[in-house]
C-alpha positions in Angstrom: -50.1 30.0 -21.5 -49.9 32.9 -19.4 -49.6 30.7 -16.0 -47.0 28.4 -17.8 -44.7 31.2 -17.8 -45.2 32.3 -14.7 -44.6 28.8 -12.8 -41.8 28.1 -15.0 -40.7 31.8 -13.6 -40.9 30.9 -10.8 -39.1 27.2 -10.8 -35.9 29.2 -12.4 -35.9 31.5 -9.6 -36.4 29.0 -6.6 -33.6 27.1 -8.3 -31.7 30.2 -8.7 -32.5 30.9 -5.1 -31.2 27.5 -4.2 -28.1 27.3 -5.8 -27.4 30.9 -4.6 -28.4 29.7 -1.2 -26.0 26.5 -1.0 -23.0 27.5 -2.4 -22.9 30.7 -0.2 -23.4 28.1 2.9 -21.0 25.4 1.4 -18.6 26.6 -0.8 -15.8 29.4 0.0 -16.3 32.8 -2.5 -12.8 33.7 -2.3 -9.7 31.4 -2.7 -6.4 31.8 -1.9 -5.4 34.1 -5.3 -8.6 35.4 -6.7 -12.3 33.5 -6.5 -13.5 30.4 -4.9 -15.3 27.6 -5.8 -18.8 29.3 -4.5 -17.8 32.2 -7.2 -19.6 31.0 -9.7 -22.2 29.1 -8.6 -23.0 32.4 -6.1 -23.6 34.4 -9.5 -25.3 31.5 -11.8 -27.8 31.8 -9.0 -28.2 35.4 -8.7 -28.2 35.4 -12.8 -31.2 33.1 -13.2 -33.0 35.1 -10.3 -32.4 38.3 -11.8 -33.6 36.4 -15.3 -36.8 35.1 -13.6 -37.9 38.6 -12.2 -39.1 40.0 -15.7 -40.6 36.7 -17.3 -42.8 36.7 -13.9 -43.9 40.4 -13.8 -44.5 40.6 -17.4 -46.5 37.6 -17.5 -48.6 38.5 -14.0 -49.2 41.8 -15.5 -50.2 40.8 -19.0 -53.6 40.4 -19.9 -55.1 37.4 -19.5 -55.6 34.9 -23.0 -56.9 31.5 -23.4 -54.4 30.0 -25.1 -53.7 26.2 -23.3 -51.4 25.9 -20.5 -49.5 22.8 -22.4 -48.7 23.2 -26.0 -47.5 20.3 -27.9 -43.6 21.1 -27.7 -44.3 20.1 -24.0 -44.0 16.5 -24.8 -40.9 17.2 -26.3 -39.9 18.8 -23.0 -40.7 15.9 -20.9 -38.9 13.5 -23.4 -35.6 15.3 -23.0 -36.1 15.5 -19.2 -36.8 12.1 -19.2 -34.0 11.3 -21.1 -31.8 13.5 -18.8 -33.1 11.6 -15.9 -32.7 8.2 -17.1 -29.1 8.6 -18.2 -28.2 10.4 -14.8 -29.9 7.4 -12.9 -28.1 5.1 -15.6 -24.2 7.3 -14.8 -22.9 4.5 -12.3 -23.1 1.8 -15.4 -22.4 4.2 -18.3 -19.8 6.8 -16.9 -19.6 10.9 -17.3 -18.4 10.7 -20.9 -20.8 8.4 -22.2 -23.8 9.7 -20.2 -23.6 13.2 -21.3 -22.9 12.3 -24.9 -26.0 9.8 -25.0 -27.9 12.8 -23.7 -26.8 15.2 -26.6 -27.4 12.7 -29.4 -30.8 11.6 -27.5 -31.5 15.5 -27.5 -30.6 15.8 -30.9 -33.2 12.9 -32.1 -35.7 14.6 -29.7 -36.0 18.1 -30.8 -34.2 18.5 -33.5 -35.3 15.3 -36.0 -32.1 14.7 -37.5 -31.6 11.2 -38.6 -30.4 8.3 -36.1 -26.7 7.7 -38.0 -25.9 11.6 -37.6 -26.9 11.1 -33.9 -25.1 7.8 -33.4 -22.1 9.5 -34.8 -22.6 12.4 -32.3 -22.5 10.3 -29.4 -19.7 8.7 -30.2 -18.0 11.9 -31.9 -18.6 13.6 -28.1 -17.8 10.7 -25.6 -14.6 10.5 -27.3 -13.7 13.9 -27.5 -14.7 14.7 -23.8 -12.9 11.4 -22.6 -10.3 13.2 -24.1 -10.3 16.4 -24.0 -10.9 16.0 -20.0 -9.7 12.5 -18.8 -6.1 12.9 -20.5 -5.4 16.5 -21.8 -6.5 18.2 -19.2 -6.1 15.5 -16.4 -9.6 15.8 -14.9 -10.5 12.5 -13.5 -14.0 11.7 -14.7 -16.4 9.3 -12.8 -15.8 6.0 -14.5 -19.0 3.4 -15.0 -19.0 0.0 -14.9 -17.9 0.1 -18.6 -14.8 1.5 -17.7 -16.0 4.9 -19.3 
């Protein structure tokens, strides 16, 4: 378990790295009356760097144990990053509201076992509400699919 940890440490800081690294190259820090649009992704990457740090030294400097490197919530892992991937792959049909509510009722069916009308009602419950909350009270233009969603 112990290497688990330390390559998953070290994923969230080479992604931390990363986005640190691009929006400091592509997006300005400061705007024109207070901070830019590389603000916050300059600090969500220095945040999960600085979170990385102590999962990677504790875990290099821990004793060794011989528990397995997978445990069985790892499938569950790779369903919901499946499911994350296939929706993203599936956004130019579906659209942003209906792709990022099928992935929290998915999620919810994954991990959490509730029962499929609670997550049907989710999906619809959040597609709606960020189709509106977004698309016409806040007047955030949100990419459309080829279902007009």
């Amino acid at each position: 378990m112990r290497y688990a940890h330390v390559i998953g440490g070290v994923g969230v800081f080479l992604l931390g790295a990363a986005t640190l690294l691009l929006a400091w190259q592509t997006l300005p820090y400061e705007g024109e009356f207070g901070p830019g649009p590389g603000f916050v992704p300059v600090w969500l990457g220095v945040v999960l760097m600085a979170c990385a740090v102590p999962v990677i030294i504790s875990d290099l400097t821990a004793k060794a144990t011989t528990k397995p490197l997978f445990v069985p919530e790892t499938r569950k892992c790779a369903q919901v990053l499946g499911l994350v991937v296939a929706v993203f792959l599936a956004l130019p049909l579906l659209g942003f509201p209906l792709g990022l509510a099928l992935i929290t009722g998915g999620g919810m069916r994954l991990m959490g076992r509730h029962r499929w009308a609670s997550c049907l009602l989710t999906v619809i419950g959040t597609a709606i509400c960020i189709q509106v909350l977004f698309g016409h009270w806040l007047g955030i233009p949100l990419p459309k699919g080829a279902l007009g969603w």
